[in-house]
C-alpha positions as CSV (number, residue, x, y, z in Angstrom):
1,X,112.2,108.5,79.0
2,X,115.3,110.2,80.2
3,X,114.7,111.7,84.1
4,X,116.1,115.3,84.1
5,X,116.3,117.5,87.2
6,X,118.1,119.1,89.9
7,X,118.6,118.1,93.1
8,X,118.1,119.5,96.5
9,X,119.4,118.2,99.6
10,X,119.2,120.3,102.7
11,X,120.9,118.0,105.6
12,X,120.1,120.1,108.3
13,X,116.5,119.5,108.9
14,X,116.3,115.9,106.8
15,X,114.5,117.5,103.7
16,X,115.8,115.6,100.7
17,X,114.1,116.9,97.4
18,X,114.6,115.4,93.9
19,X,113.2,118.0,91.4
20,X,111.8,115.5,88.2
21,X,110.5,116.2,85.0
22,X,108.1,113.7,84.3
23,X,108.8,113.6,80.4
24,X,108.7,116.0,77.7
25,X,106.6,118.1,80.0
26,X,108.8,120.8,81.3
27,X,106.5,120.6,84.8
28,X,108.8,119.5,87.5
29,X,108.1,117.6,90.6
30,X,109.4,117.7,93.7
31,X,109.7,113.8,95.3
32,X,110.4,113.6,98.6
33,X,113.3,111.2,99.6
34,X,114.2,109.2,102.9
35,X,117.9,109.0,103.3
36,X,118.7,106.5,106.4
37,X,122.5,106.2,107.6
38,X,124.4,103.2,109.3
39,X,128.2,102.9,109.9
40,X,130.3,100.2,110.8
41,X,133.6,100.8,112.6
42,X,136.3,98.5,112.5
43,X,139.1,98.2,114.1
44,X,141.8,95.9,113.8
45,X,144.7,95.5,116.6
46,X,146.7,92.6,118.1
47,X,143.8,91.7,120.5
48,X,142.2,91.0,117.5
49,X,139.2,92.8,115.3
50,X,136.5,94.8,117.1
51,X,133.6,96.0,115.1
52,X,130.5,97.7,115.9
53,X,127.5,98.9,114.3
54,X,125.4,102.0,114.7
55,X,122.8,103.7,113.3
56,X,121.9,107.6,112.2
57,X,118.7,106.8,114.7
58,X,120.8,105.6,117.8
59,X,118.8,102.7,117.9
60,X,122.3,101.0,117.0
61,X,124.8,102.3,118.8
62,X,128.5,100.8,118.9
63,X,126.8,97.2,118.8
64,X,128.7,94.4,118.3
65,X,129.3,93.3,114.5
66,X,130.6,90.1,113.3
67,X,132.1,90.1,110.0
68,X,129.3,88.4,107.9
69,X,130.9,85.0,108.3
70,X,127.9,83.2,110.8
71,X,128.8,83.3,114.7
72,X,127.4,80.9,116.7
73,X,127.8,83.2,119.8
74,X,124.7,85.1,120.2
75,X,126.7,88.2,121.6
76,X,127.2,90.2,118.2
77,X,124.4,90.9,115.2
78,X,126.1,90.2,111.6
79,X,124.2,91.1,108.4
80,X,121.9,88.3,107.8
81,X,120.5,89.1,111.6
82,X,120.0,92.8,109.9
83,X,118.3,91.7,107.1
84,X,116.5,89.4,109.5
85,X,115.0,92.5,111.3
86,X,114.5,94.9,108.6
87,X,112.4,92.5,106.6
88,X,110.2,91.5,109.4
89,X,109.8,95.0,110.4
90,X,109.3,96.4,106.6
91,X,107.2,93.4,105.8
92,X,104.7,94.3,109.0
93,X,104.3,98.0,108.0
94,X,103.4,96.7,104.5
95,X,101.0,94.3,105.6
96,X,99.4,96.5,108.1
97,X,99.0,99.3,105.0
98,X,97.2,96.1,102.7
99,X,94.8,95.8,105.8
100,X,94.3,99.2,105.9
101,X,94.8,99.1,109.7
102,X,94.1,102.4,111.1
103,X,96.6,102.9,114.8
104,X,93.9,102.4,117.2
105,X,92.9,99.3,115.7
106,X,93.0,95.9,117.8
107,X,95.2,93.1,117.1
108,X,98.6,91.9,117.1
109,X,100.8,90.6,113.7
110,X,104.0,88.7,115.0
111,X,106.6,88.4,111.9
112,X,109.5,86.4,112.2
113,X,111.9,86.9,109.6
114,X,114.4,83.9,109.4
115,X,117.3,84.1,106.7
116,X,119.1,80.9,105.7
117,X,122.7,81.9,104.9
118,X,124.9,79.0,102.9
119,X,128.8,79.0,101.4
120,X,128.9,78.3,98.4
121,X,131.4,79.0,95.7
122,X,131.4,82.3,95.7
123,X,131.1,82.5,99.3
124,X,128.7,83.3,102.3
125,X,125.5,83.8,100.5
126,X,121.7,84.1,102.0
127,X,120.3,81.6,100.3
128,X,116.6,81.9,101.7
129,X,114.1,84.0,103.7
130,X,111.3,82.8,105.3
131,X,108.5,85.0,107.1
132,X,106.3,83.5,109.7
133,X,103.0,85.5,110.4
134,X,100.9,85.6,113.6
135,X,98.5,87.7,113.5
136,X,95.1,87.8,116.1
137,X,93.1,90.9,114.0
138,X,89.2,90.0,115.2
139,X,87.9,92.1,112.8
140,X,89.9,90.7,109.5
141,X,88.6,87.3,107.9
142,X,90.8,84.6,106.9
143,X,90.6,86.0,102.9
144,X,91.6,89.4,103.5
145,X,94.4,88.2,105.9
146,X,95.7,85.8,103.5
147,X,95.4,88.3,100.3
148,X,96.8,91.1,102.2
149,X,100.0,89.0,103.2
150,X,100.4,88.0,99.5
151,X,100.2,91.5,98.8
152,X,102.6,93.0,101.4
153,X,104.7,90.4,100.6
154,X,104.9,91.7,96.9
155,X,104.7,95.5,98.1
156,X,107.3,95.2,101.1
157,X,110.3,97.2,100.6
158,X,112.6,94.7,102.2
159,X,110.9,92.2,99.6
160,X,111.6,93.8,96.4
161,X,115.3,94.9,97.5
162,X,116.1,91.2,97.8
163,X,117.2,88.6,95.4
164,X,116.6,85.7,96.9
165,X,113.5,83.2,97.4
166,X,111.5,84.4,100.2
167,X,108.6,82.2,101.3
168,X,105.9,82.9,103.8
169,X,103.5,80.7,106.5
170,X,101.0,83.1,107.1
171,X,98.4,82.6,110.2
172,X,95.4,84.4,111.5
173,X,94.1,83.3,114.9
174,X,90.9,84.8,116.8
């Protein structure tokens, strides 16, 4: 099934279209698109390298970036602290969806995203992610918080962009 179509992008106001036919149909439809932006700037001088990230949001702004090779010094972010954030963050929203949470409900989920980075041959590689779930949700049993967590973790966007063994500890408390 080949995907033909035209595209519309309109940058000014963030409307990103993707016109589809669906198949041999000649209906089209229009799929929305999210297009998120993040730069890094380096630059390299005889003080030595200064990089910095920052994101299209300006949540990130000019912060400190290490190269990808693990820091010890907690002063700059490096990818795997990204990828840290974004899958705890993605995996939450999922997980929240599964339990069909609606905003005012009452609770809290804590999820700690911790990625294990190793060299190997072909160099710095994560290796392994691990969530950790808190969650105190007084009106979710132990069966719907455990299947919904299996479930985000399969739905989460971070999740399936990965390819790399992510486990999960998974706890509800009252």
């Amino acid at each position: 099934m080949g995907v033909c179509g035209a595209i519309a992008l309109r940058y000014g106001k963030q409307t990103h279209e993707v016109l589809v036919s669906p198949g041999p149909s000649q209906h089209r439809v229009a799929m929305q698109l999210i297009i998120r932006k993040a730069a890094v700037r380096w630059k390299i001088g005889s003080k030595g390298d200064i990089r910095v990230v920052s994101t299209g949001s300006g949540v990130l702004k000019d912060a400190r970036y290490a190269s990808g090779v693990p820091l010890k010094e907690n002063s700059v972010t490096d990818p795997a602290e990204l990828i840290a954030a974004a899958h705890a963050g993605s995996f939450s929203l999922a997980l929240s969806k599964e339990l069909k949470l609606a905003p005012s409900a009452l609770g809290t989920v804590i999820t700690t995203a911790t990625v294990t980075t190793e060299h190997l041959a072909t160099g710095w590689t994560i290796t392994n992610i691990h969530l950790n779930v808190m969650a105190e949700l007084p009106k979710v049993t132990q069966r719907e918080f455990i299947d919904a967590t299996v479930r985000a973790k399969t739905s989460c966007v971070v999740s399936r962009l990965l390819r790399t063994t992510v486990s999960m500890n998974a706890k509800l408390g009252k």
